[in-house]
C-alpha positions in Angstrom: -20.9 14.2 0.3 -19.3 13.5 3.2 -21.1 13.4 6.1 -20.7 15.6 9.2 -19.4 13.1 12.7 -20.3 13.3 16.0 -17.2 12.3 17.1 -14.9 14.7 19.5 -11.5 14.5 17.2 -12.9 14.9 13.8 -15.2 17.1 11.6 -16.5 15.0 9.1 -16.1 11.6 7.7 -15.7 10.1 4.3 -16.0 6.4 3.6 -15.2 5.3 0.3 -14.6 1.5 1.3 -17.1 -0.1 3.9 -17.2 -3.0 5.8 -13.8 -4.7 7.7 -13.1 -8.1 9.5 -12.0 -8.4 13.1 -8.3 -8.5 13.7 -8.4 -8.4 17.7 -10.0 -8.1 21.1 -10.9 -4.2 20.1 -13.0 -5.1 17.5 -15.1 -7.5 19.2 -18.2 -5.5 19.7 -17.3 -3.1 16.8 -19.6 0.1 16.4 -19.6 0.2 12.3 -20.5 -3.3 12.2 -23.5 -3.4 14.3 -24.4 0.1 13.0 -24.3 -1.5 9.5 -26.0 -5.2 10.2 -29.0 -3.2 11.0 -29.4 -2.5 7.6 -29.0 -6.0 5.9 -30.9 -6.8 2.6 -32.8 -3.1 2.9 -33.0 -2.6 -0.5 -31.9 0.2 -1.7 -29.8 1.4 1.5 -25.7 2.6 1.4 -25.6 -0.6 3.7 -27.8 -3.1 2.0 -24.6 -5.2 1.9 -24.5 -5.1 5.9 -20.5 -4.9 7.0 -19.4 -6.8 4.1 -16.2 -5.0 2.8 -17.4 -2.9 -0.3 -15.7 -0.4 -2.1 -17.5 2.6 -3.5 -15.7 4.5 -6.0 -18.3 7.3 -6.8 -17.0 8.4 -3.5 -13.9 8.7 -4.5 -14.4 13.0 -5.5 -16.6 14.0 -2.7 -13.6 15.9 -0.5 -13.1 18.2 -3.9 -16.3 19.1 -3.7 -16.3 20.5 -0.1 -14.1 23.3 -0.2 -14.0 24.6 3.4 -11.1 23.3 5.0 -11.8 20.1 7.3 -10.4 17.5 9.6 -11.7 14.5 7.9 -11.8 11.1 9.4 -11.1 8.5 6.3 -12.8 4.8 6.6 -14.8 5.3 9.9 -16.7 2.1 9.0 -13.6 0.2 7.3 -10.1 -0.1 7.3 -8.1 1.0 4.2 -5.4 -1.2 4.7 -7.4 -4.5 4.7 -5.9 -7.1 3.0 -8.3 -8.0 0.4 -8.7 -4.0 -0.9 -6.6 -3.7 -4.0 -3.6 -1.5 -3.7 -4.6 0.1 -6.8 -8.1 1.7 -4.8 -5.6 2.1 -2.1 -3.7 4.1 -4.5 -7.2 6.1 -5.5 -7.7 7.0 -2.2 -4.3 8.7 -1.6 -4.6 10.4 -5.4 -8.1 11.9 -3.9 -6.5 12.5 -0.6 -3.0 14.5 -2.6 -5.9 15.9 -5.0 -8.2 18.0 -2.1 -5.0 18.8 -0.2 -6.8 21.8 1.9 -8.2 18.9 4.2 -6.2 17.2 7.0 -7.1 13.4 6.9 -6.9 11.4 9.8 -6.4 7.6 8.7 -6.7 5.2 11.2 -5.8 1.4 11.0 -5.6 -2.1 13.1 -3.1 -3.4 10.1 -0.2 -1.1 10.8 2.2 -3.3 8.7 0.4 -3.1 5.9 0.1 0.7 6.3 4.1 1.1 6.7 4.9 -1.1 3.7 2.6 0.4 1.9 3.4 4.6 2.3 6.9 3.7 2.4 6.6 2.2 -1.5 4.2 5.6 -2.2 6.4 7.5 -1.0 9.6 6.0 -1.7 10.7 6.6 2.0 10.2 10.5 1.7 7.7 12.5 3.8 3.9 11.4 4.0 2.2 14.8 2.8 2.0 17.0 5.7 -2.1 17.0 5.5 -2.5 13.1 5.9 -2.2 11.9 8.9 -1.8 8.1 10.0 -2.8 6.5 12.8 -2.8 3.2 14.6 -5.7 1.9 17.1 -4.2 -0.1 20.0 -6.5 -1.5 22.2 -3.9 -3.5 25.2 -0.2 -3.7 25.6 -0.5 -6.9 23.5 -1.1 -4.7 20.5 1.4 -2.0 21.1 3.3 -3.1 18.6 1.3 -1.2 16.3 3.1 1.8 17.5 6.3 0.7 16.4 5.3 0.0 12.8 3.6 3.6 13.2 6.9 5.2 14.1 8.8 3.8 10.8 6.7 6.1 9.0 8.2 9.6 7.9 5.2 11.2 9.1 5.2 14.3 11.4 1.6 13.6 11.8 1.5 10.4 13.7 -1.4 9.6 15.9 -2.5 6.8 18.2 -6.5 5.8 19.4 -6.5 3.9 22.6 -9.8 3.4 21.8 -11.5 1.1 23.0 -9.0 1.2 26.0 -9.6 -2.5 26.9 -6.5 -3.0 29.3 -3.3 -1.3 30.9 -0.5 0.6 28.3 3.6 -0.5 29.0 5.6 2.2 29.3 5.8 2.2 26.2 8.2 5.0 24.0 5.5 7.6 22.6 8.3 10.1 21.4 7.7 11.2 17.6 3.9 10.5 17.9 2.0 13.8 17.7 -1.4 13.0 19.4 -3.3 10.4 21.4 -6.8 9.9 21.8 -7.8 7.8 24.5 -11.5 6.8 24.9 -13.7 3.5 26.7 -15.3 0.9 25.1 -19.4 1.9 24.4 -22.5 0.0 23.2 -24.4 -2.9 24.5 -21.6 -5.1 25.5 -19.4 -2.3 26.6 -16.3 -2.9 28.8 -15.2 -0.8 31.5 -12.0 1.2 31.5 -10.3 1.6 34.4 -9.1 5.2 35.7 -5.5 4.1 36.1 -5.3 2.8 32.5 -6.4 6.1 31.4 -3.9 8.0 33.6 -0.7 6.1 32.8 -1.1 7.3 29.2 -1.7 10.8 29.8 1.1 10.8 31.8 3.5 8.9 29.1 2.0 11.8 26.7 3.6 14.3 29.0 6.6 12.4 29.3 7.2 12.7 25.5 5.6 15.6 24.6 2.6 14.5 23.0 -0.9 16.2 22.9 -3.4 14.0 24.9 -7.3 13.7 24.1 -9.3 12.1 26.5 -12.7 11.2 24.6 -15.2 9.3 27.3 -15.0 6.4 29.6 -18.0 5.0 27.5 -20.1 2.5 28.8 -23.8 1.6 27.1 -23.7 5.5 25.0 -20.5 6.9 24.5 -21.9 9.7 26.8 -22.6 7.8 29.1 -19.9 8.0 31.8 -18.8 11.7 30.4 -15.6 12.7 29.7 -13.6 14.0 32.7 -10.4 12.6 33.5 -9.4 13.8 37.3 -12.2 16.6 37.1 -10.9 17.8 33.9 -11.4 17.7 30.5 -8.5 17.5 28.3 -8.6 18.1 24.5 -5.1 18.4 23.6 -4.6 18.2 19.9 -1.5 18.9 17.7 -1.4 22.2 16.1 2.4 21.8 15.3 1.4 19.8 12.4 -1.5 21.5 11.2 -0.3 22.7 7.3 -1.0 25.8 6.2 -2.9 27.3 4.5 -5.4 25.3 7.0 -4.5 26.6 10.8 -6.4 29.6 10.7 -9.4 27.9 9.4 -9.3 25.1 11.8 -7.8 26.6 14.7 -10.0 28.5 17.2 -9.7 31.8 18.1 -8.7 31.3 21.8 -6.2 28.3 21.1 
């Protein structure tokens, strides 16, 4: 089963591939990879492997099998659109994806290229399914290319992590994106965000309309330095391109 996340923009999380290989400066001190080194040559463990890329097909049903509605974050300790996964799993994961459409799942990758190339083939340039969306981590302004390769995909559901926010966003075109999620770097090695990286993308989020999530400023736990941005919380998230029949069931009562 999938297993329930701590983490602020997501429900639950689902990995049926593990392990990845660093592409850039955000993945440097990578959470899933230290999380699964400590479990090396355990016998016996889901990460006996350690962060070697794995793929794990008796995974591949568990969203049919929870049938209350969730926001479900897809590969939290991989990337599905590494290189060396076979298109064909790819393919498996999107069947299981179209299959238990009453989830929304949130698919985040580094190898936003790949991604585009390969939903535009899926989906023979129509519409991704409303209940899968894609996202792209940028980490700098020397990876904010990743954006544009996000916004060449027919997707209402867009979404950006500036997470880990390692340096200072351009003013860079956010228009068609539905949501960013901004958070620092945490762990051991963690390195700071500064307040005025943090701002310049909340305001380029109002400039195009896009909800803005501010997740923590990080620092050795990801609680550690909180998550108020100029005294205020802010947990914007897009209910435009929530499907139905799932609003009411993820929406709160007061939103």
């Amino acid at each position: 089963m999938a297993q329930k996340s701590e983490i602020e923009w997501t429900d639950a999380t689902w990995n049926p591939v593990t392990g990845c290989t660093k592409v850039g400066p955000g993945c440097d001190n990578c959470y899933a990879e230290r999380f699964a080194e400590r479990w090396r040559g355990i016998v016996g463990h889901p990460y006996e492997q350690g962060f070697d890329l794995t793929l794990w097909p008796s995974r591949l049903k568990q969203p049919t099998l929870w049938k209350k509605p969730r926001m479900i974050f897809v590969n939290s300790m991989s990337d599905l659109f590494h290189k060396d996964i076979d298109r064909v799993f790819v393919d498996q994961v999107f069947d299981a994806m179209e299959a238990a459409d009453w989830h929304v799942y949130q698919v985040l990758t580094k190898r936003s290229s790949l991604m585009r190339n390969y939903v535009r083939k899926r989906y023979e340039g129509g519409q991704v399914p409303r209940h899968i969306w894609l996202g792209v981590s940028v980490e700098d302004a020397a990876h904010s290319s990743r954006i544009e390769y996000l916004k060449q995909i027919n997707s209402d559901a867009r979404f950006i992590s500036f997470e880990p926010l390692l340096g200072p966003i351009e003013d860079v075109d956010l228009q068609g994106v539905a949501w960013a999620i901004v958070g620092g770097e945490s762990g051991p090695r963690a390195r700071p965000m500064e307040e005025g990286w943090a701002r310049k993308i909340r305001d380029l989020c109002d400039r195009d309309d896009v909800a803005f999530f501010f997740k923590q400023w990080g620092g050795a736990r990801p609680k550690s330095g909180g998550r108020l941005l100029d005294g205020e919380e802010w947990n914007g998230f897009p209910w435009q391109v929530v499907p139905e029949p799932m609003l009411r069931a993820l929406q709160p009562e007061d939103a």
